[in-house]
C-alpha positions in Angstrom: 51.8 -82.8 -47.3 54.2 -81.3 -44.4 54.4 -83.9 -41.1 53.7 -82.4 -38.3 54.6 -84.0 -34.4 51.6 -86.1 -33.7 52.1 -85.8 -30.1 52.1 -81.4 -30.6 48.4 -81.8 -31.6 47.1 -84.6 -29.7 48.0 -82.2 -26.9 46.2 -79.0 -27.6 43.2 -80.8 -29.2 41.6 -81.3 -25.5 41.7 -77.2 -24.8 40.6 -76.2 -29.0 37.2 -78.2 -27.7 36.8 -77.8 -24.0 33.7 -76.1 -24.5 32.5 -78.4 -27.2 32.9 -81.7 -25.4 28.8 -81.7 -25.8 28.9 -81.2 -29.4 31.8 -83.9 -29.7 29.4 -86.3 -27.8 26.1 -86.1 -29.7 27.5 -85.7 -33.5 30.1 -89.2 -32.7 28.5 -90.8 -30.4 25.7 -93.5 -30.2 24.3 -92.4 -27.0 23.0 -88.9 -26.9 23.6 -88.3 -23.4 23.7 -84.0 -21.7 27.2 -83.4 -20.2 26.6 -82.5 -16.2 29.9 -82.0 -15.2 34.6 -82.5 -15.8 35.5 -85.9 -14.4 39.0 -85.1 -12.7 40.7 -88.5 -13.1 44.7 -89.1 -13.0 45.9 -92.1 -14.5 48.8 -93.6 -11.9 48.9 -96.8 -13.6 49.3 -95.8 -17.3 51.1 -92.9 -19.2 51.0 -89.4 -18.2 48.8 -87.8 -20.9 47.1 -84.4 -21.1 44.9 -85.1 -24.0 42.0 -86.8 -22.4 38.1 -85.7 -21.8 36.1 -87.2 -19.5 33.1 -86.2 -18.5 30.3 -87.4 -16.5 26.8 -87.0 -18.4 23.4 -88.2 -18.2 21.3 -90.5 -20.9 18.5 -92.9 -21.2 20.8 -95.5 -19.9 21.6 -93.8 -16.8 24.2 -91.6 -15.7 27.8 -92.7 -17.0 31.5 -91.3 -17.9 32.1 -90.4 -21.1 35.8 -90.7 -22.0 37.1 -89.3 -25.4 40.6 -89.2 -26.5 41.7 -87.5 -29.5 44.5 -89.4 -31.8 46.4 -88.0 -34.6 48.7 -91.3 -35.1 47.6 -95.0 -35.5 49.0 -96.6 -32.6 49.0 -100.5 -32.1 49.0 -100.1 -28.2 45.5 -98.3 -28.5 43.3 -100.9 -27.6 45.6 -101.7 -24.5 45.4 -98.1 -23.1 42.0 -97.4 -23.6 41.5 -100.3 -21.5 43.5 -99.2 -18.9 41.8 -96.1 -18.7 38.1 -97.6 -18.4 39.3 -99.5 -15.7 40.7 -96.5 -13.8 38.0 -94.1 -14.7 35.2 -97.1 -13.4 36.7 -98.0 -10.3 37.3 -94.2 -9.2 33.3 -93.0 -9.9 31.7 -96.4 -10.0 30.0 -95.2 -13.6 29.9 -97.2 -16.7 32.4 -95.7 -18.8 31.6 -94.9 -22.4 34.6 -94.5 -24.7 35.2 -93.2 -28.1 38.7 -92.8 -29.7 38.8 -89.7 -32.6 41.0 -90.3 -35.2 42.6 -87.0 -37.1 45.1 -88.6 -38.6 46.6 -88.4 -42.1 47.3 -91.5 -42.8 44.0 -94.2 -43.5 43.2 -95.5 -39.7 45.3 -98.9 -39.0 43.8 -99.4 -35.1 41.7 -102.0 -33.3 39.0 -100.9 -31.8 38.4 -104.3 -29.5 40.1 -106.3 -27.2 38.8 -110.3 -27.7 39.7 -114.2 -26.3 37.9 -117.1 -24.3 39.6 -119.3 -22.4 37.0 -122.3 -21.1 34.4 -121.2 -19.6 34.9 -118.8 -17.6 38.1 -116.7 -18.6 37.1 -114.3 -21.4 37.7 -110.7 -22.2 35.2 -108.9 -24.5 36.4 -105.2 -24.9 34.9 -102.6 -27.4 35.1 -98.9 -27.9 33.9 -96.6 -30.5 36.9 -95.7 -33.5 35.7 -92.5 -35.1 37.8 -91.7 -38.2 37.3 -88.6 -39.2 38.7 -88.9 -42.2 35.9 -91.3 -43.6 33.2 -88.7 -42.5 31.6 -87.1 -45.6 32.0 -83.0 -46.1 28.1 -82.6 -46.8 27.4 -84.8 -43.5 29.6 -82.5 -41.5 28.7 -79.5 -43.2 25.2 -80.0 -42.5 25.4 -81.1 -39.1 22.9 -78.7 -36.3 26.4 -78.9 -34.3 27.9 -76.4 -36.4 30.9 -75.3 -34.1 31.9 -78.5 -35.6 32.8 -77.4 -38.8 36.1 -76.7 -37.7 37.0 -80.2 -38.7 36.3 -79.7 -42.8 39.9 -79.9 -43.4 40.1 -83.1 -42.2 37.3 -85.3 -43.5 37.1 -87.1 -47.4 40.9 -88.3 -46.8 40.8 -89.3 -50.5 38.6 -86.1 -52.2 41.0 -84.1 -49.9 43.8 -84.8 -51.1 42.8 -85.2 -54.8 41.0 -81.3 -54.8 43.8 -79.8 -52.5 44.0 -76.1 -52.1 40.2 -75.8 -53.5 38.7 -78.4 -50.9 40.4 -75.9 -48.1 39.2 -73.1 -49.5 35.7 -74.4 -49.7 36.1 -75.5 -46.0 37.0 -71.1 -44.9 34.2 -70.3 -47.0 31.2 -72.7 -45.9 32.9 -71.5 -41.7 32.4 -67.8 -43.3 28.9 -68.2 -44.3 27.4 -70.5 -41.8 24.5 -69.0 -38.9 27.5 -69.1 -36.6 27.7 -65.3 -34.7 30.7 -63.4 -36.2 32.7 -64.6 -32.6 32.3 -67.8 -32.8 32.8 -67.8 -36.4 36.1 -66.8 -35.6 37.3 -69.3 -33.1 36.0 -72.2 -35.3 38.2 -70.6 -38.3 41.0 -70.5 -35.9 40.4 -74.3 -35.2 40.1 -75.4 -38.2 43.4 -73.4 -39.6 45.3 -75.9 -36.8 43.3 -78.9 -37.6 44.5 -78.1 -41.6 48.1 -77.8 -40.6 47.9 -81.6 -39.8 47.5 -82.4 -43.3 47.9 -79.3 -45.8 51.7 -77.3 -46.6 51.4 -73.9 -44.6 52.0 -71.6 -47.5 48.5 -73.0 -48.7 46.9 -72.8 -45.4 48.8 -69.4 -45.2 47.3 -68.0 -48.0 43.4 -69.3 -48.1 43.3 -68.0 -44.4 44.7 -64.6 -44.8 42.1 -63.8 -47.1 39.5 -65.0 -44.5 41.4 -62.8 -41.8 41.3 -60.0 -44.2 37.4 -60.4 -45.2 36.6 -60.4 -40.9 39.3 -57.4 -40.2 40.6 -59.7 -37.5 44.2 -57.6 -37.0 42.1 -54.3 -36.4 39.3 -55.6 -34.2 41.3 -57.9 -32.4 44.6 -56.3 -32.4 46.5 -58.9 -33.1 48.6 -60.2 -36.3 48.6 -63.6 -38.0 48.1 -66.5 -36.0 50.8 -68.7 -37.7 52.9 -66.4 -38.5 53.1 -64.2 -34.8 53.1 -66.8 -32.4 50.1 -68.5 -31.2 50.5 -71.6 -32.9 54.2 -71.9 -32.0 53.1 -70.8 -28.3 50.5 -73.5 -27.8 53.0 -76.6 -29.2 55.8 -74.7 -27.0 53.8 -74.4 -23.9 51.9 -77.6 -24.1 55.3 -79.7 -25.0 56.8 -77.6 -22.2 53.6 -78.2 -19.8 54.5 -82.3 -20.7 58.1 -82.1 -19.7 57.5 -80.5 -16.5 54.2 -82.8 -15.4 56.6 -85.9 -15.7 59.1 -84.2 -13.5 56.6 -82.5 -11.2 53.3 -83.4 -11.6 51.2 -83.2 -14.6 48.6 -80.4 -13.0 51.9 -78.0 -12.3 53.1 -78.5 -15.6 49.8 -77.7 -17.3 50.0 -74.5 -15.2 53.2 -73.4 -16.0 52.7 -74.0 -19.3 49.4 -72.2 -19.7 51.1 -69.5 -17.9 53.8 -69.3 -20.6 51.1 -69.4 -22.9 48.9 -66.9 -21.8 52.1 -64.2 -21.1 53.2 -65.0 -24.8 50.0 -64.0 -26.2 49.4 -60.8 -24.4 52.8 -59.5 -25.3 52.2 -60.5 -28.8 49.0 -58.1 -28.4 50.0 -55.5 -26.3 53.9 -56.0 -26.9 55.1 -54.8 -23.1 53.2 -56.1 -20.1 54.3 -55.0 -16.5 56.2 -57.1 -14.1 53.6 -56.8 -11.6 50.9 -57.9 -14.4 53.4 -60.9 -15.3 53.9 -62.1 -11.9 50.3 -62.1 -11.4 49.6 -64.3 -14.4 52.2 -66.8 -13.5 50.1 -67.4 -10.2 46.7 -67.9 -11.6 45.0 -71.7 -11.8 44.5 -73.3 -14.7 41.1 -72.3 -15.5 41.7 -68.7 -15.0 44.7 -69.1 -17.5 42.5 -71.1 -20.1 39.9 -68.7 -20.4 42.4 -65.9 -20.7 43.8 -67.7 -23.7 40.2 -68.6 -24.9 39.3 -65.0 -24.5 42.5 -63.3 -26.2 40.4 -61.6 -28.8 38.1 -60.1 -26.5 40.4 -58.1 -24.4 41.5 -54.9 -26.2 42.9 -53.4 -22.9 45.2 -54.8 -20.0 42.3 -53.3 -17.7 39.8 -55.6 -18.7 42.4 -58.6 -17.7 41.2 -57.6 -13.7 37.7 -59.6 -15.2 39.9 -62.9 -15.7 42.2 -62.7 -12.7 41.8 -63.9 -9.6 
């Protein structure tokens, strides 16, 4: 199986689910709760990350935060950082903080989950989160699952059946995304998830190959105009903005980075789609917020001419 950089996906799996966090919450969690709103929290105290969710929800317990962080690497300092986090997330919203660590990884899942020791009486520590490895989750499980934008994961569950079938277990994973009830676009942005999620763990000529059939089967490069993901760009442009987005939030602040980056990101794809875009259109771009940039990016199948960009744009 290729290695790919751990930290490249841990970054971009926050914006692949931004507007699935509900989804992610109510197939891995123990406590159905209904998202109400984004948590903005920065973490001063611990490492500058980007690939946090938190957000605030509402259950039969009461309102809390609900805190996910996706992992692609086992990492003994996990325990330690999640943590740090509760603590920051708690004392800026005064809401009990429920936290659930993903695991994507390749490799079998070597991380505690709990933090533990009594001293006396009256010096003890008794932390716990949830440690999802997806890995260990069943295909039929998944498959079957009413959150079915969720099926973007296949490629990554039965570790061991995955990597004893190979090329036919990925194949089988396009094929059960091609006929599920999903609407034809949302079909397509769960077969673009899961083509990523598959790079963590399959070569690229197989991923290449199984997925340009699907392409071919939805007529993605006429209705879309646009060519192969991997091969023209967008991949490359989301590891290369969101690496570049990380350099520049430790120099200037992780929010300007992330704009920058997205910026980059956004410019890339257009003139991968419409191969010239006007200064005056570029400029513009670089000066939009965050959100405006994300759902230009979410939305780059949708716009088939640089007039209906003046929707997106503030």
């Amino acid at each position: 199986m290729q290695q790919k950089s751990g930290n490249q996906y841990d970054t971009i799996i926050k914006d692949l689910f931004a507007d699935g966090t509900q989804d992610l919450i109510n197939y891995f969690s123990h406590i159905p709760a209904t998202v109400v709103n984004d948590l903005q929290i920065e973490f001063p105290q611990v490492e500058t990350r980007v690939s946090d969710l938190v957000v605030e929800a509402k259950s039969e317990h009461g309102p809390l935060a609900v805190h996910l962080e996706f992992q692609s690497r086992n990492d003994r300092e996990m325990p330690y950082r999640m943590l740090r986090y509760a603590l920051e997330i708690h004392k800026t919203y005064r809401l009990p903080v429920y936290q659930m660590v993903i695991y994507f990884g390749q490799q079998e899942i070597n991380m505690a989950g709990q933090l533990h020791y009594r001293l006396g009486t009256e010096n003890l520590l008794d932390y716990r989160y949830r440690l999802i490895d997806v890995g260990k989750i069943t295909y039929e499980e998944l498959k079957n699952s009413p959150h079915q934008q969720l099926r973007s994961l296949l490629p990554l569950v039965e570790r061991d059946r995955r990597k004893r079938e190979g090329e036919t277990f990925l194949r089988r994973c396009a094929e059960d995304i091609v006929n599920s009830d999903l609407d034809l676009d949302t079909k397509k942005t769960v077969l673009l998830r899961a083509e990523m999620f598959a790079g963590l763990v399959y070569e690229q000529e197989i991923i290449d190959l199984i997925f340009r059939e699907v392409e071919k089967m939805f007529n993605i490069e006429e209705s879309a105009g646009y060519q192969r993901i991997y091969e023209k760009g967008l991949k490359k442009g989301i590891e290369q903005g969101m690496e570049k987005g990380m350099e520049k939030g430790m120099e200037k602040g992780m929010e300007k980075g992330r704009q920058e980056s997205l910026a980059d990101v956004a410019i890339k794809f257009l003139s991968k789609k419409f191969r010239k875009l006007p200064r005056e259109l570029v400029a513009r771009i670089k000066e939009q917020d965050t959100y405006v940039l994300q759902q230009v990016i979410d939305n780059i199948f949708d716009i088939n001419d640089l007039s209906e960009l003046e929707d997106y744009l503030q």
